[in-house]
C-alpha positions, 0 to 999 in steps of 0.5 A: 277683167276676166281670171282665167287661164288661156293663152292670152290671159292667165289666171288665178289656178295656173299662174299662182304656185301653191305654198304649204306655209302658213301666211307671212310673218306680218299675218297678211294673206299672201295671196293678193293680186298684183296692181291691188292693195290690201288683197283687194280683187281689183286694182282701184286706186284707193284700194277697196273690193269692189262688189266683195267683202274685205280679205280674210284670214292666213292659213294657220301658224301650225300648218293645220288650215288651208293653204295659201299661195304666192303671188305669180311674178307675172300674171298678164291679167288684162284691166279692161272689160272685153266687149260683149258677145252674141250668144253664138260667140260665147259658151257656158260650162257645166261642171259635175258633182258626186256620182259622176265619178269612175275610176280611170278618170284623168286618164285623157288629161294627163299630157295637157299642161299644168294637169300633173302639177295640179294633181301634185298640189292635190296630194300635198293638201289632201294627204294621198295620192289622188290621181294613183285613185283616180286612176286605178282605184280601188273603186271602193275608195273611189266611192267614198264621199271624203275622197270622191269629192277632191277626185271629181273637183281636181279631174274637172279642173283638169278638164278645162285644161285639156278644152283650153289646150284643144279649144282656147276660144271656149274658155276665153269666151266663156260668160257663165258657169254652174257647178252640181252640188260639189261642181260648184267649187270648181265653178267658182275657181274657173270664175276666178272667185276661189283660188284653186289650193284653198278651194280644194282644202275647202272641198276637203274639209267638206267632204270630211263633214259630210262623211262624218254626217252620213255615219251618224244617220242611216240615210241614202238617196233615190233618183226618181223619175215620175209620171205627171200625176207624181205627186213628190212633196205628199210622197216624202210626207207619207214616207215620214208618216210610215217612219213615225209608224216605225218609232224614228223620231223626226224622220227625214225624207224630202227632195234633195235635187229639182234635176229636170221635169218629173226627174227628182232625187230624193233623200231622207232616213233609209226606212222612208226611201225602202217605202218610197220604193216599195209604194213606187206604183202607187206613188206613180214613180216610173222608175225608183233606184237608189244612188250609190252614194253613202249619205241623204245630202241636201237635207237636214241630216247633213246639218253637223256638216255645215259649221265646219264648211262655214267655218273653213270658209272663213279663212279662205279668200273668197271675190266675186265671181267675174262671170255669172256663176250660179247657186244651187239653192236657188238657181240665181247668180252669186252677187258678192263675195259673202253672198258665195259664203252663205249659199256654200253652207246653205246648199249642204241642207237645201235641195239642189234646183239644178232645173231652175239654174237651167232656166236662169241660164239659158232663159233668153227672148225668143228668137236669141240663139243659145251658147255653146255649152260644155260639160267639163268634168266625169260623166255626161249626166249633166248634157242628159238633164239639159237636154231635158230641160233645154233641147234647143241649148242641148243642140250647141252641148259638147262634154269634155272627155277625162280618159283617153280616146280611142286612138290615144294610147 
């Protein structure tokens, strides 16, 4: 069984009207799938979760936690598994994280079903008019982590629409997914693992902490190409050791993204990226830039962020994925429902092994041709590290497009 929103099979974002109630009066989520009992993913006759823990808890009486959501009348989910398919048949999405954000984005997705009323939810659990930001800005707000994140999660999602509208087929026969950092979550409602309001209200509360984590350290990021004598751990130690030098006490500067071979991001305390950049030569970086981002993520200055998502992850329904979705952490597939729970968390302070979860993706016998790959969301940073990665799978890369077309009015 597959949750997804096609027109042959409706899914968990699309066919479920988001609620701003807390859960009903017996205290049972709302949520559960029809044909299952007790909230169970999967309608087995004696109710157990297969593969995930048991539901989790309602939305508060005050209003204050995440949302929960109404039953669909019909959902017209199929019970069988559908065959297998050759990888020429079947397609994978990639769905970007912060940093791909711009303002305009969501421009080209508006007239597709169900977009509107996506971004309509939105602005009643976030608080704001996301799509008048997305749209128009201002930039600086944009920008920001506690907004960019909601705005980058919300505009891929709408991006699978538009491919669904345009393209029914990759989404039907879509077999795995990966999300960059933020990207995850929008990965994991595609995959029918999360709902869409509450994983939202979870990208919210996210942000929220990671906002709040980056005002109390002074940190940052620099996207690192090196040449192959780089040597990128010893680099991050001798940064730390210059900090030292500078009085700072515990000084952070590790790798923060494994994006492609000899392409790093790396993140700490803003006096060890000022050496990274100043000693570039040295250190044989050819190119050294800063991220215009606002935190060191994915390391551990992002530490006071991770209780409130773990927190906030657990009062929101979280299942198995029904396709491969992957983790950052560590570039495997999440197996189960609490497995999803700790890598979540986990990512704030760990690395990103995106060129590791290319790998486990696209790894394959020789001779077994690739799946089409679509990039579903702003920017094409994703499609460029893959074809560093994989040129042979970037050859079958397709991104969908947020802003109109040029003979789009």
């Amino acid at each position: 069984m597959r949750i997804l929103w096609s027109r042959s099979r409706s899914g968990a974002l699309f066919t479920r009207q988001w609620s701003s109630r807390p859960g009903s009066e017996d205290g049972s989520q709302t949520g559960s799938r029809p044909g299952s009992q007790k909230g169970s993913r999967r309608g087995s006759q004696d109710g157990s979760r297969h593969g995930s823990e048991e539901g989790s808890r309602p939305g508060s009486q005050d209003g204050s936690g995440p949302p929960t959501l109404n039953p669909p009348e019909e959902t017209g989910l199929a019970r069988e598994r559908r065959p297998s398919k050759t990888p020429g048949e079947s397609s994978v999405f990639l769905f970007p994280g912060q940093g791909s954000q711009f303002v305009g984005m969501g421009r080209g997705l508006l007239k597709y079903p169900k977009v509107k009323e996506m971004f309509s939810a939105a602005e009643q659990i976030l608080g704001y008019d996301l799509l008048s930001l997305c749209l128009r800005g201002p930039e600086e707000q944009l920008m920001r982590t506690v907004h960019c994140q909601p705005a980058v999660f919300v505009t891929s999602l709408a991006a699978v629409e538009r491919l669904n509208h345009e393209n029914p087929k990759a989404v039907e026969t879509c077999v795995a997914a990966a999300g960059f950092s933020v990207g995850e979550f929008a990965a994991l409602v595609f995959s029918g693992a999360m709902d869409f309001a509450q994983a939202l209200y979870v990208v919210k509360v996210r942000a929220e902490a990671m906002q709040a984590a980056s005002e109390r350290a002074a940190g940052g990021m620099l996207s690192v190409l090196g040449r192959p004598q780089a040597q990128y751990r010893q680099a991050c130690l001798q940064a730390q050791e210059h900090c030292r030098g500078l009085g700072l006490d515990r000084p952070v500067c590790n790798v923060a993204t494994f994006l492609f071979p000899d392409g790093r991001v790396i993140a700490g305390h803003k006096q060890a990226l000022d050496f990274l950049q100043q000693n570039s030569r040295r250190l044989h970086f050819a190119r050294c830039s800063p991220l215009p981002v606002g935190g060191a993520f994915h390391t551990p200055l992002m530490e006071s962020a991770c209780e409130p998502l773990r927190d906030v992850l657990r009062q929101v329904e979280v299942r198995r994925p029904e396709i491969n979705v992957y983790s950052n952490v560590d570039g495997k597939r999440y197996m189960h429902a609490g497995h999803v729970r700790r890598q979540l968390a986990l990512q704030l302070v760990s690395p990103v092994k995106w060129e590791q979860t290319l790998h486990e993706v696209y790894e394959r016998t020789q001779g077994r041709g690739f799946p089409h790959t679509y990039e579903v969301g702003p920017g094409r940073q994703l499609g460029a590290a893959l074809q560093r990665c994989n040129l042979k799978a970037y050859r079958s890369y397709t991104h969908v497009d947020v802003v109109a077309a040029d003979n789009e009015e």
